[in-house]
C-alpha positions as CSV (number, residue, x, y, z in Angstrom):
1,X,195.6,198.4,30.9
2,X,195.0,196.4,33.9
3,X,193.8,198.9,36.3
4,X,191.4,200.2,33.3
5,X,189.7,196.7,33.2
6,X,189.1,196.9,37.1
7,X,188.4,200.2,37.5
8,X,185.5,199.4,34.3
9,X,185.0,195.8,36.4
10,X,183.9,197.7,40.1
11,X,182.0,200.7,37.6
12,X,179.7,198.4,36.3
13,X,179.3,196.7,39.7
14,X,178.4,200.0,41.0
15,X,175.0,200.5,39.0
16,X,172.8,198.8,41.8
17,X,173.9,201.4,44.4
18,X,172.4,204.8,44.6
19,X,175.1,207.0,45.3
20,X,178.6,207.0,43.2
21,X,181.2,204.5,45.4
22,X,184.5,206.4,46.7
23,X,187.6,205.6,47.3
24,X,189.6,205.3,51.2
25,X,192.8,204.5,53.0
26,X,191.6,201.1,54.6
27,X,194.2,201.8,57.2
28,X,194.0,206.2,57.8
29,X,189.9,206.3,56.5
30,X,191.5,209.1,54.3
31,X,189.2,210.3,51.6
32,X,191.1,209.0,47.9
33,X,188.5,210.7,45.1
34,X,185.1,209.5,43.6
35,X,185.5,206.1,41.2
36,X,184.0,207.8,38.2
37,X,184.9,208.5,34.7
38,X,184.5,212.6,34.8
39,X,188.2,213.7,33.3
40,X,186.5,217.5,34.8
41,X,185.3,216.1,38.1
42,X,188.2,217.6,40.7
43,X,187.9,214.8,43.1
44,X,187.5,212.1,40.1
45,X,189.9,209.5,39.7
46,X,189.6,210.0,36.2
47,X,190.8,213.1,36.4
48,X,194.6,213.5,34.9
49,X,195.6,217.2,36.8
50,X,193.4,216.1,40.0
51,X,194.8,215.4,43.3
52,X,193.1,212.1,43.1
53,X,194.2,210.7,39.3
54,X,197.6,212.5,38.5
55,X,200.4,210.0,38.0
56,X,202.2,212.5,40.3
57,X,199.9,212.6,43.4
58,X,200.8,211.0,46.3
59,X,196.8,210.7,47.1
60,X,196.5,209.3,43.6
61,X,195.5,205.6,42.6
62,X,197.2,206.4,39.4
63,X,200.5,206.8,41.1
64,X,203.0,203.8,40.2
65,X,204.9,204.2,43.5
66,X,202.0,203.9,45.8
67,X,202.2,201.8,48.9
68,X,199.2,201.3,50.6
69,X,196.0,200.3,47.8
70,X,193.1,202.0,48.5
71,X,189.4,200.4,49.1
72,X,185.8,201.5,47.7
73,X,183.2,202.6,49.6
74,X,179.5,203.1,49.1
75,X,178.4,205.9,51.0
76,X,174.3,204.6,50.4
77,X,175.4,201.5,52.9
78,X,176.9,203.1,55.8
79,X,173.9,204.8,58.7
80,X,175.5,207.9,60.0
């Protein structure tokens, strides 16, 4: 129930940016899914049989034995 709060928390906090905010390895800069609420979306968190929100994932914020939280990025604030 927690991570559902603050996953609904940083959604919400999203609207004022443009583009939908991702999620990274703050240590690798590995790419961790998109932070929306598409259950079809293959790179959504939200997505149960995903690489990025199956329980069983090891790239997965929905995995209970992870080590290393991931951060969120918002690709509209970064110049490339």
């Amino acid at each position: 129930m927690k991570k559902i709060v603050i996953l609904i928390s940083l959604l919400f906090s999203a609207v004022a940016h443009s583009a939908l905010p991702i999620l990274g390895d703050p240590q690798s800069g590995k790419y961790l899914g998109n932070l929306n609420a598409n259950p079809y979306d293959q790179n959504s968190v939200s997505n149960p049989y995903g690489e990025f929100g199956s329980p069983y994932s090891q790239d997965s914020i929905n995995n209970p034995y992870a080590t290393n939280p991931p951060v969120i990025f918002y690709p509209d604030e970064y110049d490339y």
